[in-house]
C-alpha positions as CSV (number, residue, x, y, z in Angstrom):
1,X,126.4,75.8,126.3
2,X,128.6,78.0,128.2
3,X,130.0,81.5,127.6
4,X,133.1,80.2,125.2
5,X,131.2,78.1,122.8
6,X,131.1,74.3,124.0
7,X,128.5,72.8,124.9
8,X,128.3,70.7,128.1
9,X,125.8,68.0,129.9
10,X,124.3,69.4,133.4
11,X,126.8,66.4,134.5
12,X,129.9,68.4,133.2
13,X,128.5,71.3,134.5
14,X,127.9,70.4,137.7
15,X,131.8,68.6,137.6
16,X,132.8,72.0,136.8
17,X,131.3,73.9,139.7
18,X,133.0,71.7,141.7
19,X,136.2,71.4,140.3
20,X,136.5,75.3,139.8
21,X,135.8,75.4,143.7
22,X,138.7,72.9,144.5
23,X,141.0,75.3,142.1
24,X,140.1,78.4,144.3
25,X,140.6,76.2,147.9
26,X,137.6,76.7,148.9
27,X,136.7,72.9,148.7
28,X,139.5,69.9,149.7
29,X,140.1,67.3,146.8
30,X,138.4,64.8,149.3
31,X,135.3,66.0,149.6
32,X,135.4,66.7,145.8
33,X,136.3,63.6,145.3
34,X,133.0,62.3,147.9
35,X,130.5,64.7,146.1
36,X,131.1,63.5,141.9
37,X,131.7,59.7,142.8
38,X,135.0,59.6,141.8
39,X,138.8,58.9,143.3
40,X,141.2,61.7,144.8
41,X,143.5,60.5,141.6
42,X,141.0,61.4,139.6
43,X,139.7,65.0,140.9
44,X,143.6,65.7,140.5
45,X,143.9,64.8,137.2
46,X,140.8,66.7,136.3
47,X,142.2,70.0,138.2
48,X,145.7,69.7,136.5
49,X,143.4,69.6,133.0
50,X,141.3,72.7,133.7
51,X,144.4,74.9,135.0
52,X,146.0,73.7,131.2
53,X,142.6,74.2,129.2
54,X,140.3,75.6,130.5
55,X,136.3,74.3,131.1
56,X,136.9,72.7,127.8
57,X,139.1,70.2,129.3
58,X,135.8,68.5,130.8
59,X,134.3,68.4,127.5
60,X,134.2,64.4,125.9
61,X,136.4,64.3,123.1
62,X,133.6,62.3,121.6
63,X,130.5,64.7,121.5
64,X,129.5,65.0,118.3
65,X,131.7,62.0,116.5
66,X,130.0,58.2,115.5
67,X,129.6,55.6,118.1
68,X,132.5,53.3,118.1
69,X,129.6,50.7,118.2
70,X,127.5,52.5,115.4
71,X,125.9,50.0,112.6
72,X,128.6,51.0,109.4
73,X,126.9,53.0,107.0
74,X,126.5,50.3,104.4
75,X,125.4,47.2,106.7
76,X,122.6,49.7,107.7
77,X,121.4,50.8,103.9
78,X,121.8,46.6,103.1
79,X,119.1,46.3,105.8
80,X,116.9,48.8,105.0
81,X,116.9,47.7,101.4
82,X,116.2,44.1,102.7
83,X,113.3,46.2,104.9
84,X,111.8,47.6,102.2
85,X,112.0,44.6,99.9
86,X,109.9,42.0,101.7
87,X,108.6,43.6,104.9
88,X,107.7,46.7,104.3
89,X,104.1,46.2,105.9
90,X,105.8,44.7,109.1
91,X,105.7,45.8,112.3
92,X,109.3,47.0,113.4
93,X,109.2,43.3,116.0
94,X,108.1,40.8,113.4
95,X,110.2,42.4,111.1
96,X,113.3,42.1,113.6
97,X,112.5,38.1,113.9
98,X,112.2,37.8,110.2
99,X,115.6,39.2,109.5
100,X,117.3,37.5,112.6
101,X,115.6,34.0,111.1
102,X,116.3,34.2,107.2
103,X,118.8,36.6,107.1
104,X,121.1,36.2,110.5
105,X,120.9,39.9,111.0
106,X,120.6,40.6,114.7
107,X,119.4,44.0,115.5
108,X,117.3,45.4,118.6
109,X,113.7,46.3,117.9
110,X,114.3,49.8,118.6
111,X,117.3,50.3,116.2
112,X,115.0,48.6,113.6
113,X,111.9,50.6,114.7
114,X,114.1,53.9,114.3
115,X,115.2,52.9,110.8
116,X,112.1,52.0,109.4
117,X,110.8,55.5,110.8
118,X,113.4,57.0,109.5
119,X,112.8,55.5,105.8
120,X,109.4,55.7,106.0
121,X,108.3,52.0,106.3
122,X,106.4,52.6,109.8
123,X,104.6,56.0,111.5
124,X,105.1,55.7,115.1
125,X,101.1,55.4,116.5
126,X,100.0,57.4,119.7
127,X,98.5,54.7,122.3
128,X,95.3,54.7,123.0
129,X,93.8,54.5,125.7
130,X,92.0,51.1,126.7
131,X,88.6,50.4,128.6
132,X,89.4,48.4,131.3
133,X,87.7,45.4,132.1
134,X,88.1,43.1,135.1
135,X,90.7,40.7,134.5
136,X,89.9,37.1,134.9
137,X,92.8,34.7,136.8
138,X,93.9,32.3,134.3
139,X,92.9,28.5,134.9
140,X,95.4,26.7,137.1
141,X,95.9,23.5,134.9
142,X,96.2,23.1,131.1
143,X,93.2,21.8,129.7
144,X,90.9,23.0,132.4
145,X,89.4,25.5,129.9
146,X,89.0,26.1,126.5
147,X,88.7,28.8,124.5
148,X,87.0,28.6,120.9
149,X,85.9,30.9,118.3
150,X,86.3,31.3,114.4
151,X,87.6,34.2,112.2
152,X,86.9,35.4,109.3
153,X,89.8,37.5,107.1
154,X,91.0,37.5,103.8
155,X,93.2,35.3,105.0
156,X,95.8,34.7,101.6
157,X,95.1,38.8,100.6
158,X,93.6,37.8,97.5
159,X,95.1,34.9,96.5
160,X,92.2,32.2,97.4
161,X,88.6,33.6,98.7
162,X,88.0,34.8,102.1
163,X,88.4,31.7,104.6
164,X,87.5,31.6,108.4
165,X,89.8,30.1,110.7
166,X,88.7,27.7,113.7
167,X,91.3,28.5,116.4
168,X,91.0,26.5,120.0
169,X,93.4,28.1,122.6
170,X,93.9,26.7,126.4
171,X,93.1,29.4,128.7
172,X,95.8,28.5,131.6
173,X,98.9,28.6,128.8
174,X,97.9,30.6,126.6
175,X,98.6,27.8,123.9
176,X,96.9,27.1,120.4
177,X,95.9,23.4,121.2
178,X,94.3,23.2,117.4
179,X,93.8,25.1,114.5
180,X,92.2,24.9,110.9
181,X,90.9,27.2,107.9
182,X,87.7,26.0,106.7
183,X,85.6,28.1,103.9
184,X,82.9,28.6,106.1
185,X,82.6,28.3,110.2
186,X,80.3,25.6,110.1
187,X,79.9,22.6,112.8
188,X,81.8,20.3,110.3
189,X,84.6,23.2,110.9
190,X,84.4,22.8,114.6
191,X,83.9,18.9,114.4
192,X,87.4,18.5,112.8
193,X,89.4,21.0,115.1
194,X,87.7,18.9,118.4
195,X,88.8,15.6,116.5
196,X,92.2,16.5,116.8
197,X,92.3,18.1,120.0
198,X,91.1,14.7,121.4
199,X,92.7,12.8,119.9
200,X,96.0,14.5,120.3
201,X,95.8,16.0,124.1
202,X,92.4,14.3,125.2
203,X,89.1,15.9,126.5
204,X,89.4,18.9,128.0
205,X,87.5,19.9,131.0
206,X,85.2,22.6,129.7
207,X,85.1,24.6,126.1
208,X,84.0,28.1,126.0
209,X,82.5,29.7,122.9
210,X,80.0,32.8,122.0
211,X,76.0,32.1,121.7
212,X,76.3,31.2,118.1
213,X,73.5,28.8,116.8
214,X,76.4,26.2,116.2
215,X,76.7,25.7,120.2
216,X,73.3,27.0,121.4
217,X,69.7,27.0,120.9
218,X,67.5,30.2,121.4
219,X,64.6,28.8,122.0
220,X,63.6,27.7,125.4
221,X,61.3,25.2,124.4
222,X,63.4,23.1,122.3
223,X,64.9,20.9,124.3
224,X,67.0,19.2,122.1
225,X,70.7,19.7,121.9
226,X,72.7,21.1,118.9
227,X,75.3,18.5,116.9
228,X,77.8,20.3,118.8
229,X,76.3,20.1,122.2
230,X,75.8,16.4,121.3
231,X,79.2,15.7,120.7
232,X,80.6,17.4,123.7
233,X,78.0,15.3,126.0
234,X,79.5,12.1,124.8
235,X,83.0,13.6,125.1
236,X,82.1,14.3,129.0
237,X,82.9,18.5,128.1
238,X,81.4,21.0,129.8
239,X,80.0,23.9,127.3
240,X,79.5,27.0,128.8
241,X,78.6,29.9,126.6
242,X,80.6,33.9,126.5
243,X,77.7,36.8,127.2
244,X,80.5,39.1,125.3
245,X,83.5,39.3,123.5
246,X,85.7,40.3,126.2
247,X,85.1,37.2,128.1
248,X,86.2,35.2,126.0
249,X,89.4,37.6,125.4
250,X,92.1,35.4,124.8
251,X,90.9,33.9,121.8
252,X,90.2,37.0,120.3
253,X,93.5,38.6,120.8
254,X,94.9,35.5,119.3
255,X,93.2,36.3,116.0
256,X,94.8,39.9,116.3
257,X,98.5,38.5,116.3
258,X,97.7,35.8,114.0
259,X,96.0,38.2,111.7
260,X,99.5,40.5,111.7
261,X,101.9,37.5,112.0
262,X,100.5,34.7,110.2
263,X,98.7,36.6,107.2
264,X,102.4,37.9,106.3
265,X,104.1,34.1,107.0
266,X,101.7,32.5,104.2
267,X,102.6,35.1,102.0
268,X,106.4,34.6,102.2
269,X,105.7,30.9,102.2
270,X,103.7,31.4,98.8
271,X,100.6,29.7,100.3
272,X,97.2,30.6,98.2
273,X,94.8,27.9,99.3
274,X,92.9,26.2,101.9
275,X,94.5,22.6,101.6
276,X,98.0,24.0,101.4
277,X,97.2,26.3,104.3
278,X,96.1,23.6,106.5
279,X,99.4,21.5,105.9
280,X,101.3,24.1,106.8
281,X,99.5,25.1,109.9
282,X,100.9,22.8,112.4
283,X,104.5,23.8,112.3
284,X,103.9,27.3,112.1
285,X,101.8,26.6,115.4
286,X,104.4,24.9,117.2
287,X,106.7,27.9,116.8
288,X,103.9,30.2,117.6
289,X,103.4,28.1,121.1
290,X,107.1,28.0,121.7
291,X,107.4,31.9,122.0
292,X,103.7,33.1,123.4
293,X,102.6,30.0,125.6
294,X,103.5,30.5,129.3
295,X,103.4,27.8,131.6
296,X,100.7,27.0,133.9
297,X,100.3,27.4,137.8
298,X,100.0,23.8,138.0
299,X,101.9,21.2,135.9
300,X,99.2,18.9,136.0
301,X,97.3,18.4,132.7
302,X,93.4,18.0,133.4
303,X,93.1,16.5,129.8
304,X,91.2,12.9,130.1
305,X,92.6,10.7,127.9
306,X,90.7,9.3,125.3
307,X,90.8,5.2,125.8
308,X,87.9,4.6,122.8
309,X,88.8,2.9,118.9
310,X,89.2,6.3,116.8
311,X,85.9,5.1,115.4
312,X,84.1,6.0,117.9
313,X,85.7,9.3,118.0
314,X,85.3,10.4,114.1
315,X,81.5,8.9,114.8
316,X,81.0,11.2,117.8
317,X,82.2,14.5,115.1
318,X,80.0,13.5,112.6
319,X,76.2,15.1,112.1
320,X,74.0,12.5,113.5
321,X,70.6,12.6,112.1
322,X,67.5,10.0,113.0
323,X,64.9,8.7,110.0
324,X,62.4,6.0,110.3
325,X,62.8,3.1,107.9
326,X,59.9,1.9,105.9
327,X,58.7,-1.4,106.1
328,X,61.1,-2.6,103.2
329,X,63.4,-1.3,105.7
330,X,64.2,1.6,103.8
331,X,64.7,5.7,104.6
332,X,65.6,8.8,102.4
333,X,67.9,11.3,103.2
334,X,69.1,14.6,101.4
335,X,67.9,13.2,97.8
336,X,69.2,9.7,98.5
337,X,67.5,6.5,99.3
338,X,69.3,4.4,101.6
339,X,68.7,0.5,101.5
340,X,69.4,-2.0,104.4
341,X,70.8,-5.7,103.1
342,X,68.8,-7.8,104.7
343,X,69.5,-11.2,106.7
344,X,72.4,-9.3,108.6
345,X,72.4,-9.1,112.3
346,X,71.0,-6.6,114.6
347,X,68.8,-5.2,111.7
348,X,66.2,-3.5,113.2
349,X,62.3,-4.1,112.0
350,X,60.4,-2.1,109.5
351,X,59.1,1.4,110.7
352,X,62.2,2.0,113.6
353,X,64.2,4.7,114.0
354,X,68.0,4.3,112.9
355,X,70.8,6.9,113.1
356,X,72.4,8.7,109.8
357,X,76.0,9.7,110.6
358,X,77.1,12.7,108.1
359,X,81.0,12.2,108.6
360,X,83.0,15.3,106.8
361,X,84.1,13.3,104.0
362,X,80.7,12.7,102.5
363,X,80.9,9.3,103.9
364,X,77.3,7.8,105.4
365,X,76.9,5.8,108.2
366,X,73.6,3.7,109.2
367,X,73.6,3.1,113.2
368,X,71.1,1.2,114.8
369,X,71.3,0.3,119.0
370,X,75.0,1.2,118.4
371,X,75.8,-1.7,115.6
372,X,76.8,-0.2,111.9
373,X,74.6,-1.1,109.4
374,X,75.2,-2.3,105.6
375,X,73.5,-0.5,103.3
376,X,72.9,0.6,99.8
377,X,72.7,3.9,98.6
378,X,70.7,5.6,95.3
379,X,70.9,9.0,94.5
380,X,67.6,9.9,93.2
381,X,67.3,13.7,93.8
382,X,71.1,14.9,93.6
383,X,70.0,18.8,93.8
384,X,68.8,18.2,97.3
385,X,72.1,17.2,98.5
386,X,73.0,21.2,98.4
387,X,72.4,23.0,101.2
388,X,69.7,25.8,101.2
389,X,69.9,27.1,104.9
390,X,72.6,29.8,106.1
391,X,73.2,31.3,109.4
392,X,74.5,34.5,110.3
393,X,78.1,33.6,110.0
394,X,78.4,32.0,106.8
395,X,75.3,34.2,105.1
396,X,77.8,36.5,103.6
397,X,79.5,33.6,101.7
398,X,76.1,32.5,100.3
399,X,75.3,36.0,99.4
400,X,78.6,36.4,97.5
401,X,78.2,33.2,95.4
402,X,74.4,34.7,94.4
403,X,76.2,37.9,93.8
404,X,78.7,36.8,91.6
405,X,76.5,34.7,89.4
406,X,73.9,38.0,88.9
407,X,77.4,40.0,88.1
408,X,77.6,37.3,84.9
409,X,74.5,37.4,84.0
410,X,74.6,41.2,83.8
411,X,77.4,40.7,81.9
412,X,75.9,38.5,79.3
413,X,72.9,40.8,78.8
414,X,75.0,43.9,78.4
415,X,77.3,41.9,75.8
416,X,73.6,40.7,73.9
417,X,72.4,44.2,74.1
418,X,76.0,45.7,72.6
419,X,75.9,42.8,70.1
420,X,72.1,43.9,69.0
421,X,72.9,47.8,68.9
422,X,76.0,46.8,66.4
423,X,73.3,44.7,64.3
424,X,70.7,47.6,64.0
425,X,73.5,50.5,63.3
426,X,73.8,48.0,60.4
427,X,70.4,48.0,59.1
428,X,69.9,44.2,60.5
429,X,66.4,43.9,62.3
430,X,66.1,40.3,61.8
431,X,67.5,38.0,64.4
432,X,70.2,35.3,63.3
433,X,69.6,32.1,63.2
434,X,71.6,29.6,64.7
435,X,72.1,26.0,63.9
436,X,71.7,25.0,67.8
437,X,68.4,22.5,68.6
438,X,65.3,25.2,69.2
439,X,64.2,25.4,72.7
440,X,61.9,22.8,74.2
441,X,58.0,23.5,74.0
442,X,56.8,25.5,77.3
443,X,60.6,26.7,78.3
444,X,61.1,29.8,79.2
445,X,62.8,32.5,77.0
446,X,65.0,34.8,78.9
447,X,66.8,37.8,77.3
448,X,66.3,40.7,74.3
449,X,65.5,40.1,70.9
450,X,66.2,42.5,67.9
451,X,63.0,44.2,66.9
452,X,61.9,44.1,63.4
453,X,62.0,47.4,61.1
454,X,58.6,49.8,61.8
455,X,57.7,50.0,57.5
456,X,56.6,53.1,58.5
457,X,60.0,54.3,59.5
458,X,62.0,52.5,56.7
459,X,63.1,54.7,53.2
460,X,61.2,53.7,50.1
């Protein structure tokens, strides 16, 4: 701001000091003209308006007015209204795409980062400062390397249970080659994510997970595989195991966007369960692909293709277990007694070993030398069928379900005991009787009973 009141830019000031010394002829229009960037026409016309005005002349008529290309007042309110209706958890980006895609406003990120500051909808975050890692090259060819790993978040935000999602992303691209939201991460889980991977792209080269149990044994001495490892050996795919999760880095940071992105896509598309999640999943990955994925160094894909009968594929992601028939050819499994028909070919003898394949439908499979077997099943101990075992990743899931039960049977204790102070403020000591069958001989009695009146206690 100068002596009179306006204020000026250091670029009209500077225009100014040179201008004021063409006026006293101490400087030629020239080499006025050399030093601002501008025409001999124009240092003129600039001198003429200083010797009529004064420094104010060099002023922009502008400073201080709306931008001709200003957002109108009500176009801006609309938007933030729109903001605050049905994104205001969004990040300033996402919410940019959402209104560009379902309502065909196109605005910058910034200019909808500064509005949603300015009506409070998002508080500009400091950066912080990351550890640095060494960066790993990305793979040359798509399918050279895998990347897989499960999440687990709440998913639908209270609208179904907490779910874990099975994400496999290609390392080279950067692309989500398969995805799928199971209720646990279980090897089922990551049975039915490889299934579709091969049978959609082919095998990949390698897959790299964490040391989870699923992929890994801890024990040196037992030298048989897991169901996963299994699989991947008759698949021809490398496993090769993370020491941490910043190796496997990718993956994770696909779970961060998905867990922003994708949590608040479900919610606008009103999903609230597994199945309907899962339906959904493939489009939204598709889109997803189209604006992350970057292509690889080499446009060869190092997928094999898989030639086998899709048989043999959902036989190879199945649980395989062994069992050793009796001699009325005969084995039990998980409660169940399973029955060969005899006279049929390639049955084996009595006491041989035959293969049980689990598929993920419930569906059971007798193998024997690679030939299918026709059996008979007969559930004889159906509570065997559940599963008893839990690892560290779908513990808490267990623990819940044994939490929740105790919560109702709290529950129905307090509401006896609340029942049996009501009786007794009443003067009733003597427990009612109900018409329901009494209780088998030897059965255990659980829960209060109302005590009978101490005569001692009670008024003549």
């Amino acid at each position: 701001m100068d002596a009179k009141g306006f204020w000026m830019s250091t670029k009209e000031l500077d225009r100014y000091t040179v201008i004021e010394r063409v006026l006293e002829r101490r400087l030629r229009q020239v080499d006025a003209a050399q030093q601002l960037g501008l025409s001999v026409r124009q240092i003129k016309r600039l001198c003429a308006a200083v010797r009529r005005h004064g420094v104010g002349a060099l002023v922009s008529v502008r400073r201080g007015k709306p931008s001709n290309r200003s957002t109108p007042p009500e176009r801006k309110q609309a938007i933030v209204d729109l903001l605050r209706q049905h994104y205001s958890d969004f990040g300033p980006r996402l919410a940019s795409e959402y209104l560009e895609q379902e309502h065909e406003h196109i605005l910058s990120v910034e200019t909808v980062r500064t509005w949603m500051t300015e009506a409070g909808l998002w508080q500009p975050k400091e950066r912080r400062a990351k550890r640095m890692h060494s960066p790993r090259e990305r793979r040359a060819r798509l399918g050279e390397l895998v990347q897989i790993d499960g999440s687990h978040h709440d998913w639908f935000e209270g609208r179904a249970p907490k779910a874990c999602l099975i994400a496999f992303i290609d390392d080279a691209t950067g692309r989500v080659l398969g995805a799928r939201f199971s209720p646990t991460e279980t090897t089922q889980a990551y049975f039915d994510v490889l299934h579709s991977c091969v049978q959609t792209h082919g095998a990949p080269l390698a897959l790299y997970s964490d040391r989870h149990s699923i992929f890994t044994k801890h024990d040196p001495e037992d030298a048989l595989p897991t169901q996963f490892e299994r699989a991947l050996g008759q698949l021809s795919i490398e496993p090769i195991q993370a020491r941490s999760p910043q190796a496997k880095g990718r993956v994770e940071r696909l779970f961060q966007t998905l867990q922003d992105r994708m949590v608040k896509a479900m919610r606008l598309a009103g999903i609230s369960a597994i199945e309907q999640a899962n339906a959904w999943l493939e489009p939204y990955l598709q889109k997803h692909n189209e604006q992350f994925a970057v292509p690889a160094r080499d446009p060869q894909d190092a997928h094999r293709p898989y030639t086998d009968c899709s048989q043999a594929l959902a036989r190879i992601c199945a649980m395989h277990h062994q069992r050793q028939l009796s001699s009325q050819l005969s084995c039990q499994f998980e409660g169940a007694i399973l029955q060969l028909d005899r006279h049929q070919a390639h049955a084996p003898k009595g006491r041989a070993r035959v293969d049980i394949v689990q598929h993920g439908d419930g569906r059971i499979e007798l193998l024997y030398a690679g030939h299918v077997l026709s059996h008979r099943g007969y559930e004889v101990h159906p509570h065997l069928r559940v599963k008893r075992t839990a690892d560290d990743k779908n513990l808490n899931t267990k623990v819940d379900a044994v939490v929740y039960a105790e919560r109702r049977r709290v529950a129905k204790l307090m509401a006896q005991l609340e029942h049996q102070a009501t009786q007794r403020s009443q003067g009733i000591h003597t427990p009612d009787i109900h018409p329901s069958p009494p209780p088998r001989a030897g059965s255990a009695r659980y829960g209060l009973r109302p005590s009978r009146a101490d005569p001692a206690l009670v008024p003549a």
